[in-house]
N, CA, C and O atoms as a DFTB+ gen file, in Angstrom:
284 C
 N C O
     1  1      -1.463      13.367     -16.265
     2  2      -0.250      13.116     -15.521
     3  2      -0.651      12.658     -14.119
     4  3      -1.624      13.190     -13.584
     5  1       0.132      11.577     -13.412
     6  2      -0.108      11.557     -12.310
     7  2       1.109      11.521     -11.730
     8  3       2.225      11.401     -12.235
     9  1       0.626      11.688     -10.172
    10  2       1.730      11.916      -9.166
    11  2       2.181      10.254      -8.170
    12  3       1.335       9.480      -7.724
    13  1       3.094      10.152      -8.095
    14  2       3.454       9.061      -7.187
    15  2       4.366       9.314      -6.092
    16  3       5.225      10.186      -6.227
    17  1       4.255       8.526      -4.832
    18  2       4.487       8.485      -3.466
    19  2       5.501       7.410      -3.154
    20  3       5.068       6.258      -3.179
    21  1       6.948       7.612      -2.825
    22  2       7.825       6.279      -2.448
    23  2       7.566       6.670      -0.845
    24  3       7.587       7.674      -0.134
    25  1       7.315       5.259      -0.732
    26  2       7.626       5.936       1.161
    27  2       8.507       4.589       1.312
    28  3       8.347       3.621       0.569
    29  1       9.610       4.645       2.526
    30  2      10.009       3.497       2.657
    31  2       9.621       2.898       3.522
    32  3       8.752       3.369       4.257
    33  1      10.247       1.415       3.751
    34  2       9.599       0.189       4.142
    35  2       9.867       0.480       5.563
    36  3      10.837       1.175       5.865
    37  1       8.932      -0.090       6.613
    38  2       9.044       0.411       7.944
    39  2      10.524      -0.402       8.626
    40  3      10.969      -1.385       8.034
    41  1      11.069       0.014       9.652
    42  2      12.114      -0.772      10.217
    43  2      11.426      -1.697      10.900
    44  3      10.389      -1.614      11.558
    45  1      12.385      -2.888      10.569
    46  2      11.722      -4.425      12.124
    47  2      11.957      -4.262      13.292
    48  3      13.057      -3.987      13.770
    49  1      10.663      -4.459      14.025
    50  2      10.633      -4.012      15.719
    51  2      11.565      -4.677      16.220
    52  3      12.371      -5.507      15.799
    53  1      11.377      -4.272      17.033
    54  2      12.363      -4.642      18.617
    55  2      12.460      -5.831      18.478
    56  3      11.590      -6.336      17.769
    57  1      13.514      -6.762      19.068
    58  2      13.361      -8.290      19.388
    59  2      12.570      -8.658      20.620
    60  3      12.991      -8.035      21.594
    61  1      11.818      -9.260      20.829
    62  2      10.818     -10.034      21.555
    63  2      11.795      -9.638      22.963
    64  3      12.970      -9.275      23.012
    65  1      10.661      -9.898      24.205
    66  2      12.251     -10.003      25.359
    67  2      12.391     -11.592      25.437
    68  3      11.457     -12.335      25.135
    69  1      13.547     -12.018      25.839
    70  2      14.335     -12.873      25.526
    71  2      13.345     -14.087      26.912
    72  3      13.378     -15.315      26.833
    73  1      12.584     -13.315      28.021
    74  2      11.961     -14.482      28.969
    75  2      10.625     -14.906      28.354
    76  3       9.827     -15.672      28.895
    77  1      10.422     -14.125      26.763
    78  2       8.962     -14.585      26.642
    79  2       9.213     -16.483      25.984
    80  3      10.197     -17.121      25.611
    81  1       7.935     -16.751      26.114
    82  2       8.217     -18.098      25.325
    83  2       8.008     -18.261      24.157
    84  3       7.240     -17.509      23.557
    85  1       8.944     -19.778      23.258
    86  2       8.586     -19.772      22.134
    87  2       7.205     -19.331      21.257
    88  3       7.182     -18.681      20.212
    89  1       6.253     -19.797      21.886
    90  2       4.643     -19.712      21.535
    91  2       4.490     -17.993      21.318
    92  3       4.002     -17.381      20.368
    93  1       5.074     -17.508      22.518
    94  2       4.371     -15.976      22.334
    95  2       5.562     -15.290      21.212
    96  3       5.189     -14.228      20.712
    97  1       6.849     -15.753      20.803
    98  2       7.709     -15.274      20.054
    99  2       7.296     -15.156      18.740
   100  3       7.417     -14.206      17.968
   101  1       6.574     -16.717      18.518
   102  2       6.153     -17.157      17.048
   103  2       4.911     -16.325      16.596
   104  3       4.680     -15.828      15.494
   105  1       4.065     -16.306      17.918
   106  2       2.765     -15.557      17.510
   107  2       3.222     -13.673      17.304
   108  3       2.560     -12.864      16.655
   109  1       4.258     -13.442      17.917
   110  2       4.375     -12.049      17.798
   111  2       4.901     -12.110      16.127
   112  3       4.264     -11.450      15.306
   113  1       6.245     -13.041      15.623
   114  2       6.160     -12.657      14.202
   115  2       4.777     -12.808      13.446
   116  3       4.187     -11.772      13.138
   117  1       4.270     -13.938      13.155
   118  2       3.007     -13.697      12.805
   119  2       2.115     -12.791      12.672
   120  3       1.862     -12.518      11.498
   121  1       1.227     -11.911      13.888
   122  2       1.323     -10.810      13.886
   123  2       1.666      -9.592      13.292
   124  3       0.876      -8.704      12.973
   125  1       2.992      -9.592      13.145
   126  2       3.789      -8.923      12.306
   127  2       3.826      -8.773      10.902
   128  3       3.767      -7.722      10.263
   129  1       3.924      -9.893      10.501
   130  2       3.919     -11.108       8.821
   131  2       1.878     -10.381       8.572
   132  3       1.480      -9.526       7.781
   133  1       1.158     -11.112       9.512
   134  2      -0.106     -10.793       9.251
   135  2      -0.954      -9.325       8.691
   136  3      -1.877      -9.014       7.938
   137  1       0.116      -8.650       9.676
   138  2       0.039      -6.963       9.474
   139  2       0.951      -6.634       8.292
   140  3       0.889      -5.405       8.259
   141  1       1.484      -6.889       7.642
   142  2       2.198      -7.046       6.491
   143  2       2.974      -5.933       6.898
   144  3       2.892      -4.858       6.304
   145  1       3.837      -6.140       8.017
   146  2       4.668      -5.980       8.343
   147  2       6.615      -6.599       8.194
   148  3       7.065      -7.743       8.268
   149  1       7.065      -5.761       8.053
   150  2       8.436      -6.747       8.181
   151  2       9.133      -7.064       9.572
   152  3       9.343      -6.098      10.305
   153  1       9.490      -8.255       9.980
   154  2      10.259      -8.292      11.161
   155  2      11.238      -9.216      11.539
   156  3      11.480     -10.065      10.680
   157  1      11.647      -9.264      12.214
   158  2      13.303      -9.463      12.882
   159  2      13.104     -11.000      12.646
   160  3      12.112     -11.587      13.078
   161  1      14.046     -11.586      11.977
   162  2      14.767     -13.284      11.564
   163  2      14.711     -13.226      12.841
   164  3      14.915     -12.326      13.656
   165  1      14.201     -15.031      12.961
   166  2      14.474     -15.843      14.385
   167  2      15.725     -16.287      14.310
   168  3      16.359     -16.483      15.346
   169  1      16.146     -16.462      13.359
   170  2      17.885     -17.016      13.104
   171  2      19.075     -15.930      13.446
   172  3      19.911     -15.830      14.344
   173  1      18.638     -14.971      11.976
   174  2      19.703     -14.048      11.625
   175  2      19.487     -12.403      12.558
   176  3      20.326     -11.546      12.837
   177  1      18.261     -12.461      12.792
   178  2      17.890     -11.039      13.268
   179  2      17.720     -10.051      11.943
   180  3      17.696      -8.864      12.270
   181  1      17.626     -10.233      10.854
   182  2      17.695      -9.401       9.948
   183  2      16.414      -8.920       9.643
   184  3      15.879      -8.609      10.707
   185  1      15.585      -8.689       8.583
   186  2      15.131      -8.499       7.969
   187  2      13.812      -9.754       7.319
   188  3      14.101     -10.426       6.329
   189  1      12.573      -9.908       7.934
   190  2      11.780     -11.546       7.329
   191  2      10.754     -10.329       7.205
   192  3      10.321      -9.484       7.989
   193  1      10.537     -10.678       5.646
   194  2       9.735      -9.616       4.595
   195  2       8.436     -10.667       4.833
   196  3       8.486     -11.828       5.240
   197  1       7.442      -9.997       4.504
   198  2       5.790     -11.287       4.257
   199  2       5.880     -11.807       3.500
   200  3       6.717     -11.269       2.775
   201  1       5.354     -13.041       2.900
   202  2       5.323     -13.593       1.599
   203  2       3.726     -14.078       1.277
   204  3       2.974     -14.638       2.075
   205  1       3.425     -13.690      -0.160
   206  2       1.885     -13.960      -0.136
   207  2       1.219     -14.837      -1.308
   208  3       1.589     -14.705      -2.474
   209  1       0.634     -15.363      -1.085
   210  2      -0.296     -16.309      -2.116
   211  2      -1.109     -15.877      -3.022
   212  3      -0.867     -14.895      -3.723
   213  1      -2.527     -16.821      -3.119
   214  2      -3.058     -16.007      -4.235
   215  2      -4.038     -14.741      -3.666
   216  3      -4.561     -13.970      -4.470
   217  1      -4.216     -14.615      -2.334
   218  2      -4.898     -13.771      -1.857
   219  2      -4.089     -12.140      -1.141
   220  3      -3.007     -11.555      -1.121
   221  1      -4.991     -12.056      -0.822
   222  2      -3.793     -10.476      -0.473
   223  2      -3.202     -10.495       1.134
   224  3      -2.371      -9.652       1.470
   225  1      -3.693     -11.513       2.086
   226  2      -2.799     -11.475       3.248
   227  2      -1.536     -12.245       3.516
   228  3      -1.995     -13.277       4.004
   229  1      -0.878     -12.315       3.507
   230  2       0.181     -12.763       4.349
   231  2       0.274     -14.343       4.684
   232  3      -0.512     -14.820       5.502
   233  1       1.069     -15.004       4.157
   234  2       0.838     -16.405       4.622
   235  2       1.762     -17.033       4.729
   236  3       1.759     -18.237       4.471
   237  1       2.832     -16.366       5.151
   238  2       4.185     -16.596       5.989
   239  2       5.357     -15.326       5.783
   240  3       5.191     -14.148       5.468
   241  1       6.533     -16.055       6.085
   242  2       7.666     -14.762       5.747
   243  2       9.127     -15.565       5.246
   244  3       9.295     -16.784       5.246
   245  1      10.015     -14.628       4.869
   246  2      10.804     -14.960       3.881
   247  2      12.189     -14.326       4.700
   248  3      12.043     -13.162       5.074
   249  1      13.423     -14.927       4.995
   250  2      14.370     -13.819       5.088
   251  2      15.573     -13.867       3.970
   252  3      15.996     -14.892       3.437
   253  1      16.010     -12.572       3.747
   254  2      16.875     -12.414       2.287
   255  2      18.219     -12.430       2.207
   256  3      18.895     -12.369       1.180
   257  1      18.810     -12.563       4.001
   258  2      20.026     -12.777       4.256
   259  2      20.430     -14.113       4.237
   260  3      21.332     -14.534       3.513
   261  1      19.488     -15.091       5.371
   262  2      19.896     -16.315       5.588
   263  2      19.089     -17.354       5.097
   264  3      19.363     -18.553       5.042
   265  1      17.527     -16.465       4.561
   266  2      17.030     -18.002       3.875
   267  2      16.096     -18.787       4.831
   268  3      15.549     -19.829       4.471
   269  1      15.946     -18.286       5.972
   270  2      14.854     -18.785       6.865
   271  2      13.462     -18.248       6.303
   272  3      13.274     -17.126       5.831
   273  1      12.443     -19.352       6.459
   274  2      10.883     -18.921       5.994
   275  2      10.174     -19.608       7.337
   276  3      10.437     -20.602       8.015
   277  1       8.920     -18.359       7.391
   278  2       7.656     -18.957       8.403
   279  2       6.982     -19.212       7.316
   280  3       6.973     -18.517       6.300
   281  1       6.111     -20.717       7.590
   282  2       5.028     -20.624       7.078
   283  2       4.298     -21.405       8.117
   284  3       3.085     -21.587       8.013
């Protein structure tokens, strides 16, 4: 028999502050996406899950409300 662990999915950080610039906005999701992390839509603010290839990191993000993707 074995035992299994649900833990849930972490909440998406904070929004960026609003004087940083595009460059440092994009690199902070990234970051985020990279750490296979979930974080805050540039559009919707919701929810941009990682999305991954054939390898195991991160190689953009997905959002499930509005349909925006980083890649």
């Amino acid at each position: 028999m074995s035992a299994c662990t649900l833990v849930a999915p972490p909440a998406p950080p904070d929004p960026v502050d609003e004087e940083g610039t595009l460059d440092e906005l994009v690199a902070a999701l990234w970051t985020g996406l990279r750490g296979d992390r979930p974080v805050a839509c540039l559009i919707c603010g919701a929810e941009m899950s990682p999305e991954y290839g054939v390898h195991a990191r991160a190689i953009g993000g997905h959002c499930s409300t509005c349909g925006a993707s980083l890649h």
